[in-house]
ZADO-1210 file (C-alpha; in nm, 4 decimals, padded with zeros to 6 digits):
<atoms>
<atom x="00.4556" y="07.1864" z="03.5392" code="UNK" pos="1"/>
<atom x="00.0805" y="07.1506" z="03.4304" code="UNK" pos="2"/>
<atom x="-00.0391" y="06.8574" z="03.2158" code="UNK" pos="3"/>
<atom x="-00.2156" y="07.0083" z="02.8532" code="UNK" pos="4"/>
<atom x="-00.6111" y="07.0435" z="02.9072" code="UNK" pos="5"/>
<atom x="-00.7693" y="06.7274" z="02.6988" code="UNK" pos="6"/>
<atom x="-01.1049" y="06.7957" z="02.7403" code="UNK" pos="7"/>
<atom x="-01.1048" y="07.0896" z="02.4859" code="UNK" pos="8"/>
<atom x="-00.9959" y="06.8379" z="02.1976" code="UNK" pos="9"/>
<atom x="-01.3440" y="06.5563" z="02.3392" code="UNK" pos="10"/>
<atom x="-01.5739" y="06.9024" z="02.3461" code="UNK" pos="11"/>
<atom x="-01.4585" y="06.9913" z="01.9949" code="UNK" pos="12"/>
<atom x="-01.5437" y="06.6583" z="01.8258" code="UNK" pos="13"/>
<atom x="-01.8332" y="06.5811" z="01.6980" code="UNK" pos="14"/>
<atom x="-02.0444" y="06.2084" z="01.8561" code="UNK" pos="15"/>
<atom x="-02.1843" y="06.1827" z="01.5051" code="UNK" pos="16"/>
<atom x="-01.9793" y="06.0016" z="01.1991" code="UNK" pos="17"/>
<atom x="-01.8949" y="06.1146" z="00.8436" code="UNK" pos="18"/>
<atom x="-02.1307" y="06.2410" z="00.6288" code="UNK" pos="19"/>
<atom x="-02.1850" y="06.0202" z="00.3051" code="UNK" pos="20"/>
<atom x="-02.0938" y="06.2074" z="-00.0378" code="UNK" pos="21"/>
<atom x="-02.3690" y="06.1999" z="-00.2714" code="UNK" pos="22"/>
<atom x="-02.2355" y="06.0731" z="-00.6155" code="UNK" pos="23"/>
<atom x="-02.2430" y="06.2056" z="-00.9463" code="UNK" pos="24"/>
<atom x="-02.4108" y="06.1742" z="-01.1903" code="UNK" pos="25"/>
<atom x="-02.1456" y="06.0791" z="-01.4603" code="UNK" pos="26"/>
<atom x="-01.9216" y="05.9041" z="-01.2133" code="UNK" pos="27"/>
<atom x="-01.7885" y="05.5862" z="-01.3820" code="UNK" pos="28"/>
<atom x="-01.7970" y="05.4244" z="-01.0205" code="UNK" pos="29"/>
<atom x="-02.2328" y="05.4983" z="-01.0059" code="UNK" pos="30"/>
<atom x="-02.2949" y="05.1622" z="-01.1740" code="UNK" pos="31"/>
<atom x="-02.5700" y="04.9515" z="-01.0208" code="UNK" pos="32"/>
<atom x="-02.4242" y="04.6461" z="-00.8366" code="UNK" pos="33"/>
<atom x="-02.4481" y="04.3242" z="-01.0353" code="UNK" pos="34"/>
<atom x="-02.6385" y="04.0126" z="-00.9121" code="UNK" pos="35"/>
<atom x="-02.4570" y="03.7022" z="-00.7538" code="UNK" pos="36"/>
<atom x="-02.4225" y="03.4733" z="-00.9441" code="UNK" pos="37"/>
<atom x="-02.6375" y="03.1579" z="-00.8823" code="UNK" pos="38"/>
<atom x="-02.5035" y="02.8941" z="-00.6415" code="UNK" pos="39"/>
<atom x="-02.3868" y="02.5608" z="-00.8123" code="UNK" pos="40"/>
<atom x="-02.6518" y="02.2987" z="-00.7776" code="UNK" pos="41"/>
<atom x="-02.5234" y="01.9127" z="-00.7382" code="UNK" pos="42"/>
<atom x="-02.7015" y="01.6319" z="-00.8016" code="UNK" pos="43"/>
<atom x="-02.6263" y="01.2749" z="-00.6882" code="UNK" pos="44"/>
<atom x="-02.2970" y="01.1165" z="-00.8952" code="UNK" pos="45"/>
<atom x="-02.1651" y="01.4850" z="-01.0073" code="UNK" pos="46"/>
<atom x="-01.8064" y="01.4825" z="-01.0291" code="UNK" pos="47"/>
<atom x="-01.6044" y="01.7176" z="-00.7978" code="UNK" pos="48"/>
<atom x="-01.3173" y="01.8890" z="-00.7063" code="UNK" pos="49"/>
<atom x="-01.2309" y="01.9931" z="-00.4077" code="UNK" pos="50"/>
<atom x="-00.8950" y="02.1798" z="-00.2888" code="UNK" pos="51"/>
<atom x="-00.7867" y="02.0005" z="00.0336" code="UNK" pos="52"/>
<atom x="-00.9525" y="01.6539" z="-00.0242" code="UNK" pos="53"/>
<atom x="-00.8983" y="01.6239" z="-00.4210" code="UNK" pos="54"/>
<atom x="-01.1413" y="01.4785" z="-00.6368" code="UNK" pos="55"/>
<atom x="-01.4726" y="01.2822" z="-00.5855" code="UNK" pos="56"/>
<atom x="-01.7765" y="01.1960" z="-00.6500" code="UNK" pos="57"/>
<atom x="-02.1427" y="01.3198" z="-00.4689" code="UNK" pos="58"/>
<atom x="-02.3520" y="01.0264" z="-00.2979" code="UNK" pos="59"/>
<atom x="-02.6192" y="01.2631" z="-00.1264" code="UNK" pos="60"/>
<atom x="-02.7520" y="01.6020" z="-00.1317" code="UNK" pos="61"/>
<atom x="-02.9522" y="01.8102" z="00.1326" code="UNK" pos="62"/>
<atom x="-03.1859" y="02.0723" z="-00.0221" code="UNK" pos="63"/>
<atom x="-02.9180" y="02.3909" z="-00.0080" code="UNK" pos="64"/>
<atom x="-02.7696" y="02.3174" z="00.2944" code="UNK" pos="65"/>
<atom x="-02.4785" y="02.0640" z="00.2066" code="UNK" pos="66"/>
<atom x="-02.3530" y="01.7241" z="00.0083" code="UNK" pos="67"/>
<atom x="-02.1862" y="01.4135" z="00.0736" code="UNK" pos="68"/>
<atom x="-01.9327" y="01.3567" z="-00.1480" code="UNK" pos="69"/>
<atom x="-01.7064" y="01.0115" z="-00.1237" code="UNK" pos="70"/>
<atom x="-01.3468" y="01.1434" z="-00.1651" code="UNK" pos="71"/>
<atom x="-01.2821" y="00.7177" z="-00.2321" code="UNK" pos="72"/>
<atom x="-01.0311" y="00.7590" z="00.1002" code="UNK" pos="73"/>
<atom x="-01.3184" y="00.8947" z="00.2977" code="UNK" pos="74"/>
<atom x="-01.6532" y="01.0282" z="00.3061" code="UNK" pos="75"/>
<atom x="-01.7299" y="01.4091" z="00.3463" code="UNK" pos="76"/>
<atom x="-02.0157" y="01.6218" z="00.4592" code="UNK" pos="77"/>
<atom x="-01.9490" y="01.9670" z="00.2912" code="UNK" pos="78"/>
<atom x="-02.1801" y="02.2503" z="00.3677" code="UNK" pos="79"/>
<atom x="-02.2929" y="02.4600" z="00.0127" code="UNK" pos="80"/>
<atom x="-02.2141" y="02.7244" z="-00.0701" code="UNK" pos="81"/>
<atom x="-01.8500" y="02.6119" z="-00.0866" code="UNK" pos="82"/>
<atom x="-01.5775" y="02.8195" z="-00.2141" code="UNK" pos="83"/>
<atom x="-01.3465" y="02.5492" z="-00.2584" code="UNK" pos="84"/>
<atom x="-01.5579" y="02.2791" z="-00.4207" code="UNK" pos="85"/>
<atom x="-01.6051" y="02.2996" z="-00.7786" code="UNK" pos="86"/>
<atom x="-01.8413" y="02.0832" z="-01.0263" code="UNK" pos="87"/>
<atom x="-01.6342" y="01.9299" z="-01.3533" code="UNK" pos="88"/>
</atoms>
């Protein structure tokens, strides 16, 4: 019994991906993509929330890069952006 040829199936496709559809004009979905919103800026002695540690209150800020907020049980450095700390 012979084993089926593979090779044909490799020689047939093609190396190079999918060719991108051009869209139309009037397509609902040809909308320009909106700008992020701006990150939240703290400042020291904002009030926040935060989903795992609760609420607290910021003690010290580093230029974009992250807070210190006192969570009154603990202290926490939290890097910014942060999706789960929110400003009240």
């Amino acid at each position: 019994m012979r084993r089926p040829v593979v090779r044909r199936i490799l020689i047939v496709m093609s190396p190079y991906g999918p060719v991108r559809r051009r869209p139309l004009p009037n397509s609902p979905f040809n909308v320009p993509e909106a700008d992020a919103p701006p990150a939240e800026s703290y400042a020291v002695s904002d009030q926040v929330s935060h989903d795992k540690y609760g609420l607290g209150t910021i003690i010290g800020v580093e230029d974009g890069v992250s807070v210190i907020v006192d969570f009154r049980s603990h202290k926490q450095r939290l890097s910014t952006p942060c999706a789960k700390l929110i400003k009240l």
